[in-house]
C-alpha positions in Angstrom: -39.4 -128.4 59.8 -36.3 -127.7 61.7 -37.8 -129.5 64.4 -37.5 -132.7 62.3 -34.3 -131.7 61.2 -33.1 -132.0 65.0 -34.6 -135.0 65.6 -32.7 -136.6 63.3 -30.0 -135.1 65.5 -31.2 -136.7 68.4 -32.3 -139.9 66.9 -27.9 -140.0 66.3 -26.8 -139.3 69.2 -29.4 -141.8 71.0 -28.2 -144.3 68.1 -24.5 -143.9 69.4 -25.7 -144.4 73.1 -27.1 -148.0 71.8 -24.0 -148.5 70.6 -22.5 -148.1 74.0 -19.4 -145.9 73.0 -18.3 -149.1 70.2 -17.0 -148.1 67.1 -19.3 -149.5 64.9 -18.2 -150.7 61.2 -18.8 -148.1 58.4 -18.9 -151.7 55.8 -21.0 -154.0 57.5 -19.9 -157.1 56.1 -21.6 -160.4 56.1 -19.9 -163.9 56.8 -19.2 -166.7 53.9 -21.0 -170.0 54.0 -17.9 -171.9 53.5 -15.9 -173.6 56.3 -12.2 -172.1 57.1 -12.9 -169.6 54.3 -12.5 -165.7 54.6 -15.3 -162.8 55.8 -16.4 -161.7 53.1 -19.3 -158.8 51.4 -22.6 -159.9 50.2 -22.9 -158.6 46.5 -25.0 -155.4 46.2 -28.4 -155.4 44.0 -26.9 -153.3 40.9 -29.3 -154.2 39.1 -31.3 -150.9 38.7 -34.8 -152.4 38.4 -36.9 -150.6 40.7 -38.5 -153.8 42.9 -41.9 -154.6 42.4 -42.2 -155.2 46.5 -43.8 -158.6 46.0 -40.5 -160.7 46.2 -37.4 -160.7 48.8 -33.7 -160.9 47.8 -32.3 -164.1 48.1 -30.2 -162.5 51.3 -32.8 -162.1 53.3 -33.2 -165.6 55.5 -37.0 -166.5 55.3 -36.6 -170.0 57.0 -38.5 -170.9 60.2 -36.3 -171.5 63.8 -36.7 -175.6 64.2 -34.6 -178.3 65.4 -31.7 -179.7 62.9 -28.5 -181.5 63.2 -27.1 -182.9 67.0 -29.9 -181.8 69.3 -28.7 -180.3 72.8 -30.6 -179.6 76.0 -29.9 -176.8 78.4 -31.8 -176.3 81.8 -31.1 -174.0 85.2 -33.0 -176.2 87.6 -31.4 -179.5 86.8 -28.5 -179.0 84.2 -24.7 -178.8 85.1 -21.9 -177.8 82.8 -20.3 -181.4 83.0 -23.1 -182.8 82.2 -23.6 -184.5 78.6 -26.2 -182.0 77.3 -28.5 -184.9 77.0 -32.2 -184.5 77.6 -31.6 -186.0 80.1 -28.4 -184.8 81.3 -28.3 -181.5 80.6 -26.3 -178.2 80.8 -27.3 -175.4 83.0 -27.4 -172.3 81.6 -26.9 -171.0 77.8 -24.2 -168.7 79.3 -22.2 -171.4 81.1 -22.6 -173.6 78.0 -20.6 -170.3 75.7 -18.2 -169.8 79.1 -16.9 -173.5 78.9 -16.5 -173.1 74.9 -18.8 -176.1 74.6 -19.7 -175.0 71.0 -17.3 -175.3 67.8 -17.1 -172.5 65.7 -14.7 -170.2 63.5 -13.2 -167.0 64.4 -10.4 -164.4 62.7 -7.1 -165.6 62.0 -5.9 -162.4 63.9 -7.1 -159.4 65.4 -8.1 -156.4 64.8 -10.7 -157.7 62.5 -9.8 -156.7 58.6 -12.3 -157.0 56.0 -11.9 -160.5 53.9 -10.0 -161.9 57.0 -9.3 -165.6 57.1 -11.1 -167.7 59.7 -9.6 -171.0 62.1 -11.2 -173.2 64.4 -12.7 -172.0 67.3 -13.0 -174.9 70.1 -12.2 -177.5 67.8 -13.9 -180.9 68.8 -16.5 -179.4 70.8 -19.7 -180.9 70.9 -22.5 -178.6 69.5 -21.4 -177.7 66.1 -22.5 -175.9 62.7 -26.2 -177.1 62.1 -26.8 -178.2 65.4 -29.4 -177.3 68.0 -29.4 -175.6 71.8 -33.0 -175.8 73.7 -33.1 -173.7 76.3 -35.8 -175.2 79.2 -37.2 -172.9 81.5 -34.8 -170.9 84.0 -32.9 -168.1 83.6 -30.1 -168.3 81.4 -27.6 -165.5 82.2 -26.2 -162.3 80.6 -25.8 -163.8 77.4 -22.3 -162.5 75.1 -21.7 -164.9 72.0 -18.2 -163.3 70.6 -16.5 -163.7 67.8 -18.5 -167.1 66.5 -18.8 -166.9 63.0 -20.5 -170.5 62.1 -20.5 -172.5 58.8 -24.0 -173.5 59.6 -27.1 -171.8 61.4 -26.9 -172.6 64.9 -30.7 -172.7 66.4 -31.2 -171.6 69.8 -34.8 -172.7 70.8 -36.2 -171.6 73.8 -38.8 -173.4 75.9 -41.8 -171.5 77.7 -40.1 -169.6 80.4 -36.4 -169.5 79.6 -35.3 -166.0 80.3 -32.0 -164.1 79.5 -31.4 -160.3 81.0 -29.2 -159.6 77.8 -28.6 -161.5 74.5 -25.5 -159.4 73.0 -23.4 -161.3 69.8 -20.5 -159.3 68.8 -18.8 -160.6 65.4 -20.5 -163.2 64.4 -22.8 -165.0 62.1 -25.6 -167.9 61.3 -27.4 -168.0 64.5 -30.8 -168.5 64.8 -32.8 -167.6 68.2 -36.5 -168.4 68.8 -38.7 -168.1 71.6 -36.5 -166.2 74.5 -38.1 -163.9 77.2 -35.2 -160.8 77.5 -35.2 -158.4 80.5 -33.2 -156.7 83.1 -32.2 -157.8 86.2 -33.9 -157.6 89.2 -32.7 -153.7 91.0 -31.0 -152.8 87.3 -30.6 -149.6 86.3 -28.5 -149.3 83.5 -29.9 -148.8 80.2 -28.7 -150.7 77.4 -30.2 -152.8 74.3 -31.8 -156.0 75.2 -31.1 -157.7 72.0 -28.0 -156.4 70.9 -26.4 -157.9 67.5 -23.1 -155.7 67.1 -20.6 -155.3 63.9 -17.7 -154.5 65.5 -14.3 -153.0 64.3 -12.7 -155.2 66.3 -14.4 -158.4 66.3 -15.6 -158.4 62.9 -19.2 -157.9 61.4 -22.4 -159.3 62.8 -24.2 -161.3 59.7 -26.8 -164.0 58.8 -29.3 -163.5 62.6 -32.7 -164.5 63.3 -34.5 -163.6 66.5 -38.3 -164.8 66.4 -41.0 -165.1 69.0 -39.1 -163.0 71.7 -40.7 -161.0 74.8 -39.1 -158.0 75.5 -38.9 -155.4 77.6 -37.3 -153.2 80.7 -40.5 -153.6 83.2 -43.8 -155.7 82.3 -45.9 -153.2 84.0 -44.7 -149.5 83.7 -47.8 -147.5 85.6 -47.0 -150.0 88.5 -43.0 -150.3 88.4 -42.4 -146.2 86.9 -43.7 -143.1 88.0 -46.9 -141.8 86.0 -46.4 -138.2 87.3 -42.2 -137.8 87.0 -41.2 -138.8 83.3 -37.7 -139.4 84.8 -38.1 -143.4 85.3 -39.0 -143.5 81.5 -36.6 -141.9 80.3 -33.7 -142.9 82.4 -34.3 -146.5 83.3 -36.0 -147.8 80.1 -33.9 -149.6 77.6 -33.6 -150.3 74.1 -35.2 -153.2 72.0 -33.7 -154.8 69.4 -30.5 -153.0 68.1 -29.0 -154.9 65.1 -26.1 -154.0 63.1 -25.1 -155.8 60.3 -26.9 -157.4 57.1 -29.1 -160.0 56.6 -31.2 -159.6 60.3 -34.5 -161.3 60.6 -36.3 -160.1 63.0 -40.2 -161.6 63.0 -43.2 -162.2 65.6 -41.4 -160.4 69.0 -43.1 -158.2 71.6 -41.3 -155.2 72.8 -42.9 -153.5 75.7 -41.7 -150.6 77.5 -38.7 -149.9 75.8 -37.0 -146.5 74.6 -36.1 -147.6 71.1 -38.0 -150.4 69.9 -36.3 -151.8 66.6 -33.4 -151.1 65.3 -31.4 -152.0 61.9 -28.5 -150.8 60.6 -27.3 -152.8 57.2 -28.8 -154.3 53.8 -31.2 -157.2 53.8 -33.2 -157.0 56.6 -36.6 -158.4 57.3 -38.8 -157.0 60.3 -42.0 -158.6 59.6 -45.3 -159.0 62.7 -43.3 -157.3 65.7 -45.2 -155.6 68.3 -43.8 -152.1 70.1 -46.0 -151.2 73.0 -45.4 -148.2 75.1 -41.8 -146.6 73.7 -40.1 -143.6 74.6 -37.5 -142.9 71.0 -38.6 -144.2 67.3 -40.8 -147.1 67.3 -38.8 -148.8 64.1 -35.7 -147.5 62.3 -34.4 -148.7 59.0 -30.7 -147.3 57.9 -29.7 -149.8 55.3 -30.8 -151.2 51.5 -32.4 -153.8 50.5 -35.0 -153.4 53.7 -38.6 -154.5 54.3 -40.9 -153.5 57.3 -44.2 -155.2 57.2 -47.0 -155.9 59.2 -45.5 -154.4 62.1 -47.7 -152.8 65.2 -45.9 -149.4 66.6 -48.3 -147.9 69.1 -48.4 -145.7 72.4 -45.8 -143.2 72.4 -44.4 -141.7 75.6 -42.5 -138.6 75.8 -40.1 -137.6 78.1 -37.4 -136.4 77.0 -36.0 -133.9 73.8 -36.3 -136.9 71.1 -38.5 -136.0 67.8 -40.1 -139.3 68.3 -41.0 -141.2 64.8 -43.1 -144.7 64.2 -40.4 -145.4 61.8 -37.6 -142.9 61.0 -34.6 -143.5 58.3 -32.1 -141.2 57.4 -28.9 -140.5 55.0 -25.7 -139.2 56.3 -25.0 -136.3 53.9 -26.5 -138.3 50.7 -24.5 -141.1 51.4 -24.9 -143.6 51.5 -28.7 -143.2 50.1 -31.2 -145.4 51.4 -32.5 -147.9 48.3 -35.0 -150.6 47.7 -37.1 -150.4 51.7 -40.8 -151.5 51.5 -42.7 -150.4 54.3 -45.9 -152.6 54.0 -49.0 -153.4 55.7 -48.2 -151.8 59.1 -49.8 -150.1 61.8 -49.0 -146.9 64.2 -50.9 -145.5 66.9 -49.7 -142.4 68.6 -51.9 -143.4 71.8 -54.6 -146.2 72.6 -55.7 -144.2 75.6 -56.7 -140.7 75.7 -55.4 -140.5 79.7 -52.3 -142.4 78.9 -49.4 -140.5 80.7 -46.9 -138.5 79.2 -48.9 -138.4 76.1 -47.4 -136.5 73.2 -47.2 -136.2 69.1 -45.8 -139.2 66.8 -44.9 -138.1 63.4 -46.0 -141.6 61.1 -43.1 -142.7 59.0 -40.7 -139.6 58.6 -37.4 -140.0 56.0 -36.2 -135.9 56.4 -32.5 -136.8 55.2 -32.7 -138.3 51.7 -32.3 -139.6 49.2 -34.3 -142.2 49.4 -34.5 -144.4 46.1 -36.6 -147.1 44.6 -38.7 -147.1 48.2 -42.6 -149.0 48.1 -44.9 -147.6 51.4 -48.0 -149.7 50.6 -50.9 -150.8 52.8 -49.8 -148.6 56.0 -52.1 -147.0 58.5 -50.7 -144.5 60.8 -53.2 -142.7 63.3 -51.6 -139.7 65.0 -51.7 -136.3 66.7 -49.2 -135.1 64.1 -48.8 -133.4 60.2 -45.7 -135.8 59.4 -48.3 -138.8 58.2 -46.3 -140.0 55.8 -43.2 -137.5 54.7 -40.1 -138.5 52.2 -37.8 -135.8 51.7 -35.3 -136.1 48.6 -37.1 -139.7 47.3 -36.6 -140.8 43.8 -38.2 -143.5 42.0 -40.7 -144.2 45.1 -44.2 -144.6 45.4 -46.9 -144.0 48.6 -49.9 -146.2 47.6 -53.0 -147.7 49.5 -52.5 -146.3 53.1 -54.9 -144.7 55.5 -53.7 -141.5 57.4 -56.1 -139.7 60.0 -55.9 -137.7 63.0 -56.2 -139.0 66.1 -58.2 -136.0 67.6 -59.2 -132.6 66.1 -56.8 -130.4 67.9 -53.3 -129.0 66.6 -50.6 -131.1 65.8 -52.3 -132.3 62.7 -54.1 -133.2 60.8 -51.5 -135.9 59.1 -50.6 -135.7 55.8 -48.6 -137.9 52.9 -46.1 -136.3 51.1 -42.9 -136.1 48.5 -41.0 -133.1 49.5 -38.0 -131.6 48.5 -34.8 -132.9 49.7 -32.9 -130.2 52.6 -30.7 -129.2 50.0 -33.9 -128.0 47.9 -33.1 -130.8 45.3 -37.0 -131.7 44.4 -37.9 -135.4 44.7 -38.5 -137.5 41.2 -40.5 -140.0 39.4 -42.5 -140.2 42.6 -46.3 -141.5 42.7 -49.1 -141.2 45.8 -51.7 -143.1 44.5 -55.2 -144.6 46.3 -54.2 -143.4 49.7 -56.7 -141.9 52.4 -55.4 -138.7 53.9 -56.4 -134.8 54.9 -53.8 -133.4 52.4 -51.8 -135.0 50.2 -48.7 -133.0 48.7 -46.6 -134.9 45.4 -44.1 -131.6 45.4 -42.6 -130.9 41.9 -41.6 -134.3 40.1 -44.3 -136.1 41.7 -47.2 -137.2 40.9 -50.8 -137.7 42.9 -54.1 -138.8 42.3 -57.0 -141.1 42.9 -56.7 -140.2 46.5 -59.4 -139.6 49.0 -59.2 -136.5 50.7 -60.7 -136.1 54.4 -62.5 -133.3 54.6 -62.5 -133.5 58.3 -62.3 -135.2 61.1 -66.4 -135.4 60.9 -65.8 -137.7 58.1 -64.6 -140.6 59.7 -67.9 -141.9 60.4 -68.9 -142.1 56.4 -65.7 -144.1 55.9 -64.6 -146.3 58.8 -66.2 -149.2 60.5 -65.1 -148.1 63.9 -62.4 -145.4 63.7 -62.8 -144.7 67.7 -61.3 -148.0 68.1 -59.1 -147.9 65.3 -60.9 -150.3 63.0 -60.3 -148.6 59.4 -61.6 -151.0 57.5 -64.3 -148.6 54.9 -67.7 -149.4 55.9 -70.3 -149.9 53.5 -71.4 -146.9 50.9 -68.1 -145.2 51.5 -66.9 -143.1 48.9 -63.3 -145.1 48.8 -65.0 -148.0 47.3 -64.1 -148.9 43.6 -62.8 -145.4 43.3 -59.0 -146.6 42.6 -56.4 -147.0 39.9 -55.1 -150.4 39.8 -51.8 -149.2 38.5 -49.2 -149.9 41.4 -51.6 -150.9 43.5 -50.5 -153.9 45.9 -52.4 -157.1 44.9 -53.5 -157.7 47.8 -54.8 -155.6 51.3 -53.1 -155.5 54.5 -55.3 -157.8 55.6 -54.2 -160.1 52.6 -57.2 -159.9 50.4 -56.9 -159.6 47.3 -57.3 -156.5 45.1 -59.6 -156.2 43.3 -62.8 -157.4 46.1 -65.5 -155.2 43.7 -65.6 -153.3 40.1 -62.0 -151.4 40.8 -59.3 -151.6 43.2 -60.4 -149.5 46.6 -58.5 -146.5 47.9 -57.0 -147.1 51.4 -55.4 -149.6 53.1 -58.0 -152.4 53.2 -60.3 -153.5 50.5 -63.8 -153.6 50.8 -64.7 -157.0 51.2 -69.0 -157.3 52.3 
């Protein structure tokens, strides 16, 4: 267990390196709607009503990336920057267009950045304004840096098929939305930083109200042809983070991260990370250090190791109890510790591993996580949470593992509460005092698979006919529907595992 312990170290230190030696905000703060107003902090949930996981806070921003307002057209091959930003006389680069302050905005009255600051026009009179649209056409668009832009309205960014950027970095500001851009390094680079980096900023102010959707990310596209496959130092010096985003209300849906050393991060409340792929990572697939969090329906698979990092699928931690982590629902996703037995650099993922508690009022529903580890699913120090309806086996039948679920005692020996593991499908399931357990399937080995899985080799876990997890659960907390999006019940009672039975 002290292993874990340092990994959390690690996972900190290797969170400051993102960071890139900026003091981040301890109070993230998010921007207010209204025009020439002040910064100020979205309201916390005080409501103490333990979520049911079905609905999202009205912070979180659900709405799609389209066109609205004054539409504007940006393109490398045939755009200059005194051009009109007409279709069909447009502006080169995305870059250029933020270098020659073509876009209106609000920033703080003064600097450093307090919190509840007042804001003033930023480029007044420019042409692209709150509401308005940017569509990138195919090209390469620059290093991107949008600072200190903290708009009235969502801007949308919408890139074309082949736009490209080798950074997107926005440092205090707010209501931007970004759809569709392809984000890696330079030709010959080989620095490592984050890709997609959306930084609060003790200067500059807090980073609020982002979307980034439908992105392709990564360092290389081919690591066995660009890296070393015998030397793990390529990996772990030259890959570079995914997504890091600090501040609240991040969206963060449909992107590919490939060959990256963190995948996604988030740091603040109101966050959704919802169908993002992580292929091929060297540090945590997913990290979640905020309230008011949900992770679903995310893919995490193919772990590489190469350096000291206690490597999680998704990790989340508290800094000495505070601020505990409240309200996260991990649904309906999927990790894979490898996809290919001769996959170099091969090494052990622990599943979704919370070591520093508390962790309060969290929902881990409809997860599968298939790994060479024991830390299936842990929580250490977790009140008022519940494990229910996910899938847990062992990748192969050699130590680490097999993976278990479990409610353990917070470091400080302080046992976890009002806990429940319910319908999951696991080697060993341990509730720990104040917890509760039961209707769960337990593997007997790894021998089993083949009595309860369509295809386990190739990771389909959907229960096959005649398995002994059909009709076997409790209904009570059970998700109303699978993590395929059936719904629950498919036969006489709910099923125990992630997917329901469905003939």
């Amino acid at each position: 267990m002290n292993a874990d312990y340092g990994g959390v170290v690690n996972s900190m230190k290797r969170l400051a390196c993102i960071a890139s030696g900026v003091i981040l905000l301890l109070v993230l703060a998010s921007c207010g709607g209204g025009g020439g107003g002040a910064i100020s902090s979205d309201p916390a949930d005080t409501s103490g009503t333990p979520p049911t996981g079905d609905t999202y806070p009205a912070q979180i921003d659900r709405t799609e990336v389209t066109q609205t307002g004054n539409v504007f057209y940006v393109d490398p091959a045939t755009g200059a920057i005194g051009n009109s930003g007409s279709s069909s006389s447009p502006w080169n680069t995305l870059q250029a267009v933020i270098a020659a302050n073509k876009i209106e905005s609000q920033e703080p009255v003064s600097l450093p950045y307090t919190e509840g600051a007042a804001l003033k026009a930023k480029n007044a009179g420019a042409p692209v304004r709150a509401g308005d649209t940017l569509v990138l056409r195919a090209g390469h668009h620059g290093s991107v840096d949008i600072l200190r832009y903290f708009n009235a309205q969502h801007i949308n960014v919408i890139a074309e098929p082949g736009a490209t950027v080798s950074k997107l970095q926005v440092t205090g500001a707010s209501k931007w939305r970004f759809k569709g851009l392809t984000v890696r390094p330079d030709a010959g680079n080989t620095s490592q930083y984050a890709l997609v980096f959306l930084e609060s900023h003790s200067w500059s102010g807090p980073t609020s109200d982002i979307t980034i959707d439908d992105f392709n990310i990564y360092t290389v596209e081919n690591a066995a042809v660009s890296w070393s496959t015998t030397d793990g130092t390529d990996w772990n010096t030259k890959s570079c983070n995914g997504i890091a985003a600090f501040g609240n209300n991040m969206t963060l849906r449909r992107n590919t991260l490939k060959n990256v050393n963190f995948g996604i991060t988030v740091q603040g409340n109101y966050a959704l990370v919802s169908g993002n792929t992580v292929e091929n990572f060297a540090g945590d697939g997913m990290r979640g250090l905020g309230n008011d969090m949900f992770f679903e329906y995310n893919l995490v698979k193919n772990l590489y190791v190469v350096n000291d990092n206690h490597p999680d699928g998704f990790q989340s931690w508290s800094i000495n109890d505070d601020p505990p982590r409240e309200r996260v629902v991990l649904r309906g996703n999927t990790f894979i510790n490898y996809t290919d037995p001769n996959q170099p650099f091969r090494g052990s993922l622990q599943g979704i591993g919370c070591f520093d508690g508390p962790y309060v009022d969290w929902i881990v529903e409809n997860n599968v996580v298939i790994t060479d580890h024991w830390h299936g699913i842990s929580l250490y120090g977790a009140r008022n949470s519940r494990i229910v309806n996910n899938t847990v086996i062992d990748l192969n039948a050699v130590s680490p593992g097999p993976p278990w679920i479990g409610f353990f005692n917070h470091k400080d020996g302080t046992p976890s509460s009002n806990c429940v593991i319910r319908n999951n499908i696991a080697h060993t399931i341990t509730a720990g005092e104040g917890s509760v357990a039961d209707h769960n399937y337990l593997i007997p080995s790894d021998s089993a698979y083949s009595t309860l899985f369509v295809d386990h080799q190739n990771f389909n876990l959907h229960l096959k006919a005649g398995a002994p997890a059909i009709d076997a659960g409790s209904a009570s907390l059970a998700p109303v529907i699978d993590k395929d999006g059936h719904a629950r019940p498919q036969g006489s009672a709910v099923d125990i595992g992630a997917y329901e039975y469905s003939p």
